[in-house]
VOKOL-999832 format. One record per atom (N, C-alpha, C): residue number from 1; residue in one letter; atom name; x, y, z. Coordinates in steps of 0.1 Angstrom, whole numbers, plus 5000, padded with zeros to 4 digits. Layout:
! residues N
pt resi=NUM | resn=A | name=CA | c1=X | c2=Y | c3=Z $
...
This chain:
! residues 71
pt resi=1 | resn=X | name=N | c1=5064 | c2=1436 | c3=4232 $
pt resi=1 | resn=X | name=CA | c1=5064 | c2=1435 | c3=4247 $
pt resi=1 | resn=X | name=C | c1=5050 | c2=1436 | c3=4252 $
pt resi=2 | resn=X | name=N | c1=5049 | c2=1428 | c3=4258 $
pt resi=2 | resn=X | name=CA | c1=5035 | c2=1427 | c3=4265 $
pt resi=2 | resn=X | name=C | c1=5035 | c2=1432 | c3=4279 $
pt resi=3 | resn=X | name=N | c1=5029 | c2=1441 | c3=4282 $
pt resi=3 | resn=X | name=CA | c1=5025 | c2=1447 | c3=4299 $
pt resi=3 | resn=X | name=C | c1=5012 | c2=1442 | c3=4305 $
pt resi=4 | resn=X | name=N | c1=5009 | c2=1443 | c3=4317 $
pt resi=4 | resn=X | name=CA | c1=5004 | c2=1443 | c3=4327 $
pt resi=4 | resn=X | name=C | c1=5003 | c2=1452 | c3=4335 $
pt resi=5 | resn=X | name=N | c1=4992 | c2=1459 | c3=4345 $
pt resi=5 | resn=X | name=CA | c1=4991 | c2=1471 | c3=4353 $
pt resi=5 | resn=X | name=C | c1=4984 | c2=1466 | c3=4363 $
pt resi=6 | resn=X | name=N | c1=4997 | c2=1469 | c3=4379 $
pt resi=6 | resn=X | name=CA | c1=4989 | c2=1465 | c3=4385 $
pt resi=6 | resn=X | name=C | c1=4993 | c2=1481 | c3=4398 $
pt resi=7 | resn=X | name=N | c1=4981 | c2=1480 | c3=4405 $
pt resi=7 | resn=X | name=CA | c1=4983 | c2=1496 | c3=4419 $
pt resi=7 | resn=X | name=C | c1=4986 | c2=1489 | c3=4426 $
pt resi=8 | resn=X | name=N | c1=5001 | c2=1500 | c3=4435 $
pt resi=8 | resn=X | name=CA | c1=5002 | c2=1496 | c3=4445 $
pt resi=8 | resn=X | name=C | c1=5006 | c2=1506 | c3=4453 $
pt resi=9 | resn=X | name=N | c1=5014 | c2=1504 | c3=4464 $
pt resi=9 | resn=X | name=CA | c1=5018 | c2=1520 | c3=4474 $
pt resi=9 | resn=X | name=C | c1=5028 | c2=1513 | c3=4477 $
pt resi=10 | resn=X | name=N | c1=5037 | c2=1523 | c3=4480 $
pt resi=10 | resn=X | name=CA | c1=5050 | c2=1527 | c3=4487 $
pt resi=10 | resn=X | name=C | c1=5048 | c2=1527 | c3=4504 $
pt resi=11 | resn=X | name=N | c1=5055 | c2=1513 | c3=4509 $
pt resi=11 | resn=X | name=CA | c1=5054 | c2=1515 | c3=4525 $
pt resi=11 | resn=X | name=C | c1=5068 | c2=1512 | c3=4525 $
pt resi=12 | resn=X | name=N | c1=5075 | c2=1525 | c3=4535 $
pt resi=12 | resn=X | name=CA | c1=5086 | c2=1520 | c3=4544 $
pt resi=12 | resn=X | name=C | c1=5100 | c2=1518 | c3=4530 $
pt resi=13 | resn=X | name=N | c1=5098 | c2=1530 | c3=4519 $
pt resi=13 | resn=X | name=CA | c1=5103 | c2=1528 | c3=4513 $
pt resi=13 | resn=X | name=C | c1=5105 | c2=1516 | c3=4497 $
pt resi=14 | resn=X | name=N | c1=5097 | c2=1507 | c3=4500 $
pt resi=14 | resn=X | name=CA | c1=5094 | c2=1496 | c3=4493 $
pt resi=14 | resn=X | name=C | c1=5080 | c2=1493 | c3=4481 $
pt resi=15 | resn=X | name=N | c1=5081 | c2=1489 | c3=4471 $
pt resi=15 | resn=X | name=CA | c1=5069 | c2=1487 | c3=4466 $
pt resi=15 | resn=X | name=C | c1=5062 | c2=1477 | c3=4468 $
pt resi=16 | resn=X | name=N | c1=5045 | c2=1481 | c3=4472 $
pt resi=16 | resn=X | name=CA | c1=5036 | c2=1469 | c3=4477 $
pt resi=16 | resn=X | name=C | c1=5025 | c2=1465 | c3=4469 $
pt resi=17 | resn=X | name=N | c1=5027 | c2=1451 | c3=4463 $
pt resi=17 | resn=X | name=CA | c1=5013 | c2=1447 | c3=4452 $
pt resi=17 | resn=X | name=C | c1=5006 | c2=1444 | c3=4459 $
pt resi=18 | resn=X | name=N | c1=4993 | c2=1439 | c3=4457 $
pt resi=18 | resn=X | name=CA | c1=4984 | c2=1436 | c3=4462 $
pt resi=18 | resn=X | name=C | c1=4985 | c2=1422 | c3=4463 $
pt resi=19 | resn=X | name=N | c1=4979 | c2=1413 | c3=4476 $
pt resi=19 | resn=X | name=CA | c1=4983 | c2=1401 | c3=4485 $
pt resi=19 | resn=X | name=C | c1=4979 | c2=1389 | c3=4470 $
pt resi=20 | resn=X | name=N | c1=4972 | c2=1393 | c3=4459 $
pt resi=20 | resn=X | name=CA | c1=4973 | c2=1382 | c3=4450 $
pt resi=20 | resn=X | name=C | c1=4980 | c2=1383 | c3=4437 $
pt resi=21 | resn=X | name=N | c1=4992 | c2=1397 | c3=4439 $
pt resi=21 | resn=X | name=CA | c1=4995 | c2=1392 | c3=4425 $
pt resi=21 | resn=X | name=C | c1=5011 | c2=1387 | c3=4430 $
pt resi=22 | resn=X | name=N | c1=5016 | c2=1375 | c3=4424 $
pt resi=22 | resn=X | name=CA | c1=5031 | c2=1369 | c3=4422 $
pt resi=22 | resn=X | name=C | c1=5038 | c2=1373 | c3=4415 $
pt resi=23 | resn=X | name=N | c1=5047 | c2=1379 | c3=4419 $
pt resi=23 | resn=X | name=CA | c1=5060 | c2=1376 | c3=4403 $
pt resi=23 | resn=X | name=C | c1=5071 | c2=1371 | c3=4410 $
pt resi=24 | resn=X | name=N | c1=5074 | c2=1361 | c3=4397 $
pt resi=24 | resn=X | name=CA | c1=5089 | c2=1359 | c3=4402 $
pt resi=24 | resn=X | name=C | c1=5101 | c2=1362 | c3=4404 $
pt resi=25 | resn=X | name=N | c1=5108 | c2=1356 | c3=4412 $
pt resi=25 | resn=X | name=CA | c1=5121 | c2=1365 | c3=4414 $
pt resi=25 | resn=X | name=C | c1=5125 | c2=1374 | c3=4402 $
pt resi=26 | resn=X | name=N | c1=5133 | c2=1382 | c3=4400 $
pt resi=26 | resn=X | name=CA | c1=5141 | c2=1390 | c3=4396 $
pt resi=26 | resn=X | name=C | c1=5129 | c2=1395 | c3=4381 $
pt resi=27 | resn=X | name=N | c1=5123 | c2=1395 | c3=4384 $
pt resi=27 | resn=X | name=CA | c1=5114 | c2=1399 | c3=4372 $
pt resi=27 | resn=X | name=C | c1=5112 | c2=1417 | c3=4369 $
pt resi=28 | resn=X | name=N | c1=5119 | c2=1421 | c3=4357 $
pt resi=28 | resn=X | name=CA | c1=5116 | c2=1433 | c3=4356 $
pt resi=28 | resn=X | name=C | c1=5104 | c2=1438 | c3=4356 $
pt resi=29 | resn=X | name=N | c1=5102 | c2=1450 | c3=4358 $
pt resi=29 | resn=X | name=CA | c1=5093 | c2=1460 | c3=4362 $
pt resi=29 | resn=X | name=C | c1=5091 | c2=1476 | c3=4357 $
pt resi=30 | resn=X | name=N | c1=5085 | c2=1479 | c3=4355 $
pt resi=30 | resn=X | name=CA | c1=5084 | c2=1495 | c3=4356 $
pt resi=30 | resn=X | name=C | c1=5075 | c2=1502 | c3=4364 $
pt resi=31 | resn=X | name=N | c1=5082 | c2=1513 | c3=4370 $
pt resi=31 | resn=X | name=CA | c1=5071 | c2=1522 | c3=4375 $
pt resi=31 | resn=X | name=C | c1=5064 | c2=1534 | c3=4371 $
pt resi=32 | resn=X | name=N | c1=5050 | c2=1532 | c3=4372 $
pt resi=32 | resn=X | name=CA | c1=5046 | c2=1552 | c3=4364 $
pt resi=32 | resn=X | name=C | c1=5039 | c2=1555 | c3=4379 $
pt resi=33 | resn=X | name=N | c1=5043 | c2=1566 | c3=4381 $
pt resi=33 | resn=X | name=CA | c1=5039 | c2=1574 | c3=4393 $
pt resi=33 | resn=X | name=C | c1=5030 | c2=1588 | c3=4387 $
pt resi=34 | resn=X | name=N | c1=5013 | c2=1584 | c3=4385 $
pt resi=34 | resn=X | name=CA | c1=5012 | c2=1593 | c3=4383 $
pt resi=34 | resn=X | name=C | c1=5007 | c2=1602 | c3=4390 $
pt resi=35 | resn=X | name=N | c1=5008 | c2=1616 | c3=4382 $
pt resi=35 | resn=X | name=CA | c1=5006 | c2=1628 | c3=4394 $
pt resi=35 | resn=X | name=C | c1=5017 | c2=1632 | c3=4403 $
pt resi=36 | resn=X | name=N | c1=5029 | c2=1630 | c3=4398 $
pt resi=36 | resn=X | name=CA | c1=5038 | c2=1631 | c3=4402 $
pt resi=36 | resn=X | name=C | c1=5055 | c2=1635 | c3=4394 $
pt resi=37 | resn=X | name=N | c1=5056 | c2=1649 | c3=4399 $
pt resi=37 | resn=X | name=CA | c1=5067 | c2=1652 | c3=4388 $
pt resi=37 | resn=X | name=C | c1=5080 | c2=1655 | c3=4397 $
pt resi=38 | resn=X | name=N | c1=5093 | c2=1643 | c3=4387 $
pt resi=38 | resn=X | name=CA | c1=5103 | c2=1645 | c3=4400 $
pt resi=38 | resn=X | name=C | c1=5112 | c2=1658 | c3=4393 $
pt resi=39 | resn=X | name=N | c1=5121 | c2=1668 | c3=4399 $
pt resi=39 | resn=X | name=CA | c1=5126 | c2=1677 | c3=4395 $
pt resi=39 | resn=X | name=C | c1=5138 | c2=1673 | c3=4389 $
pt resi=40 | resn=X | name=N | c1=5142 | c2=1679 | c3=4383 $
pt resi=40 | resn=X | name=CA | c1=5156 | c2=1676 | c3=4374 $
pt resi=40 | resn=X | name=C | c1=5174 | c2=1679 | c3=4381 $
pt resi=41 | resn=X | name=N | c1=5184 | c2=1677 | c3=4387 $
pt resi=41 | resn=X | name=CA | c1=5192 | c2=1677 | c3=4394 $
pt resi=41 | resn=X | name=C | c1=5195 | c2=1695 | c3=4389 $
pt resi=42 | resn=X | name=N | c1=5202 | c2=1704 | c3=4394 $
pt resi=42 | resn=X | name=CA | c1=5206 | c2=1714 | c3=4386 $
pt resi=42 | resn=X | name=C | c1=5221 | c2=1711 | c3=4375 $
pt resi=43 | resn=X | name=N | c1=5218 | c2=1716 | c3=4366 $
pt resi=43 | resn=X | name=CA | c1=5231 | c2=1713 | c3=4357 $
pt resi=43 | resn=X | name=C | c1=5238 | c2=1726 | c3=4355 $
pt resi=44 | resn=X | name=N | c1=5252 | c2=1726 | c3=4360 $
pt resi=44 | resn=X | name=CA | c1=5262 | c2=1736 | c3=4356 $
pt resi=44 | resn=X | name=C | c1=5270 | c2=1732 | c3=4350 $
pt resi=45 | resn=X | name=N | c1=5271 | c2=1738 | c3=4339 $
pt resi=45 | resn=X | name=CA | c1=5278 | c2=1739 | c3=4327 $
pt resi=45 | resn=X | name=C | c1=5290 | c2=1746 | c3=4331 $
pt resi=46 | resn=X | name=N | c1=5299 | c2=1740 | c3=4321 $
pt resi=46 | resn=X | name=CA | c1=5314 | c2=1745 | c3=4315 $
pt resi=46 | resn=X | name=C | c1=5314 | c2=1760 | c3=4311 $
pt resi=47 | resn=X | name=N | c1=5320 | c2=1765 | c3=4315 $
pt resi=47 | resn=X | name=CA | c1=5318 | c2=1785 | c3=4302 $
pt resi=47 | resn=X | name=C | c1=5323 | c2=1789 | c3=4294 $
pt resi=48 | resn=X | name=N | c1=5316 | c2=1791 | c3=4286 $
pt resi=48 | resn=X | name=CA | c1=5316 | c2=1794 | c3=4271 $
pt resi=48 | resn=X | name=C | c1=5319 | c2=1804 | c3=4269 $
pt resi=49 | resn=X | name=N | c1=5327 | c2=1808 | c3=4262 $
pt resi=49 | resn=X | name=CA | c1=5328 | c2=1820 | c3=4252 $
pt resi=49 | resn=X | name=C | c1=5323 | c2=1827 | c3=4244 $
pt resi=50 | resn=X | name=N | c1=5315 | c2=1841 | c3=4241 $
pt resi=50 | resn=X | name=CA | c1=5306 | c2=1844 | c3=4229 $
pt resi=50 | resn=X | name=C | c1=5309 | c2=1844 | c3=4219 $
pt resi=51 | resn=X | name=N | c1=5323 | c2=1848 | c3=4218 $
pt resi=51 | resn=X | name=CA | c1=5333 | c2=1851 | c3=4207 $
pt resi=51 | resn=X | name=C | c1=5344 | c2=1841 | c3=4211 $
pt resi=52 | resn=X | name=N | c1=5347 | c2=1830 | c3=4205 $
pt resi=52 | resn=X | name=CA | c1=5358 | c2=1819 | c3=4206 $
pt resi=52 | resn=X | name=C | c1=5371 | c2=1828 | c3=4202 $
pt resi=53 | resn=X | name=N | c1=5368 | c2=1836 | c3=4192 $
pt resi=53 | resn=X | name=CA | c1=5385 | c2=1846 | c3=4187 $
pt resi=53 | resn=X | name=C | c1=5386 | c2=1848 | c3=4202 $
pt resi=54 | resn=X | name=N | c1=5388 | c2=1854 | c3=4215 $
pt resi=54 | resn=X | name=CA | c1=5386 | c2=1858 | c3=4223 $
pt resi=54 | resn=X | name=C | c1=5394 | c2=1854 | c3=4232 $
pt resi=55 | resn=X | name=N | c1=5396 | c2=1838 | c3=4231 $
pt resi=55 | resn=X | name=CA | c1=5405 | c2=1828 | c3=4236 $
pt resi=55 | resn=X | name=C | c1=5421 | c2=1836 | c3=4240 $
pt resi=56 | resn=X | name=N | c1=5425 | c2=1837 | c3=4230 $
pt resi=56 | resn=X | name=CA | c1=5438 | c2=1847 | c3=4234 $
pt resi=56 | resn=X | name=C | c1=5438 | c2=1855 | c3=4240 $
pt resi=57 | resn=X | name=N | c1=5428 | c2=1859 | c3=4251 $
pt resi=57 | resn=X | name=CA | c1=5431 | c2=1867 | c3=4258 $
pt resi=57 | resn=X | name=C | c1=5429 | c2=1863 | c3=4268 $
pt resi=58 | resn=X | name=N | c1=5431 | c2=1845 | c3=4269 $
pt resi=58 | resn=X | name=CA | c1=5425 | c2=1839 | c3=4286 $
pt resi=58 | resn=X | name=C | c1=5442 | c2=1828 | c3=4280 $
pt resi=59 | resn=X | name=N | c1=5456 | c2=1839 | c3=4278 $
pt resi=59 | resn=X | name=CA | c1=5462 | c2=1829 | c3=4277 $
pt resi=59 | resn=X | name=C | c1=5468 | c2=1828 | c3=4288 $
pt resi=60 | resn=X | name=N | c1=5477 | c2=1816 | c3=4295 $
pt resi=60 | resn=X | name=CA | c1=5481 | c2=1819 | c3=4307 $
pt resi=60 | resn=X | name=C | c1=5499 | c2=1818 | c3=4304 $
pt resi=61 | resn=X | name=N | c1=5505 | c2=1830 | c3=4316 $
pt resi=61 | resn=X | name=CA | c1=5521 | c2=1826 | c3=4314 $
pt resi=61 | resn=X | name=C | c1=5527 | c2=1819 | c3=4326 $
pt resi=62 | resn=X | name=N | c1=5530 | c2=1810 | c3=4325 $
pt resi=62 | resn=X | name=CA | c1=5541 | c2=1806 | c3=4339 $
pt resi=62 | resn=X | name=C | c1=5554 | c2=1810 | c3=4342 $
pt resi=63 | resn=X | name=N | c1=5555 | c2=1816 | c3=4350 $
pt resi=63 | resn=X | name=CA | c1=5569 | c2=1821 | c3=4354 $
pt resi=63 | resn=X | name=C | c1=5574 | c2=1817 | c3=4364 $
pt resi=64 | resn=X | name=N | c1=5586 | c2=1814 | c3=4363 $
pt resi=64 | resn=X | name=CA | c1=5594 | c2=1801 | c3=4366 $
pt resi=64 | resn=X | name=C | c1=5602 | c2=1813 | c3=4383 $
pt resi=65 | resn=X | name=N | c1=5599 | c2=1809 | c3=4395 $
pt resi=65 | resn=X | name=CA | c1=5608 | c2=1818 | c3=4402 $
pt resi=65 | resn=X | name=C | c1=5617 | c2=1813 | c3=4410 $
pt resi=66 | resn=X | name=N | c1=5628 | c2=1819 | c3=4416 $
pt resi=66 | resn=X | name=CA | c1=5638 | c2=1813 | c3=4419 $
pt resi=66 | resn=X | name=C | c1=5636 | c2=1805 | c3=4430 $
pt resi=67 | resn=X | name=N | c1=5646 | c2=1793 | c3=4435 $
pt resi=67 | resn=X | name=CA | c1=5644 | c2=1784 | c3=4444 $
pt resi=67 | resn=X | name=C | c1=5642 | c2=1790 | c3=4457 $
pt resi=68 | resn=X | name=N | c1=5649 | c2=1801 | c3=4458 $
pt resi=68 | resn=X | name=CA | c1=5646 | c2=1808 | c3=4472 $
pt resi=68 | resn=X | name=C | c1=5643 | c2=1820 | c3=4473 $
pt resi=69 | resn=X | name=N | c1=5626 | c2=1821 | c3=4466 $
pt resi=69 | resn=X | name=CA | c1=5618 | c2=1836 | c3=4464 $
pt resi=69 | resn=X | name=C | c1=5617 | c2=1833 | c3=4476 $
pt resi=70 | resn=X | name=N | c1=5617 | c2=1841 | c3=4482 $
pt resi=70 | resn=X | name=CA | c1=5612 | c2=1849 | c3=4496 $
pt resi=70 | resn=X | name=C | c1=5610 | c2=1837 | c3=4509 $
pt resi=71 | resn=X | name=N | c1=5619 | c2=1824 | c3=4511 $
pt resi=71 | resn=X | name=CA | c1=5614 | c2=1815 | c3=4517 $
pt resi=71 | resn=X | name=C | c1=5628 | c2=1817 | c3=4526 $
């Protein structure tokens, strides 16, 4: 793959090359922004168990109540 590097800035949300370089439509690109570090989203996780034996003790019971508990 062959590259090219060309500077440009960010106006108004948009990337701006400079008034002599062309590319054609739909032509991929990449950007390196340097000096610039974007932050990582926060990731929460599922919870884990230390001890998986352990499991049996997060079992659940359903109990079935009558059609007209307390209604």
């Amino acid at each position: 793959m062959n590259t090219t590097t060309f500077e440009g800035t960010v106006e108004n949300g948009q990337i701006r090359l400079p008034a002599n370089v062309h590319l054609p439509e739909r032509t991929r690109v990449y950007v390196t922004i340097p000096g610039h570090e974007v932050s990582s989203p926060a990731y929460v996780g599922s919870p884990r168990l230390a001890n998986p034996a352990q499991a049996v003790e997060f079992r659940k019971e359903v109990i079935q109540e009558a059609p007209d508990a307390g209604l």
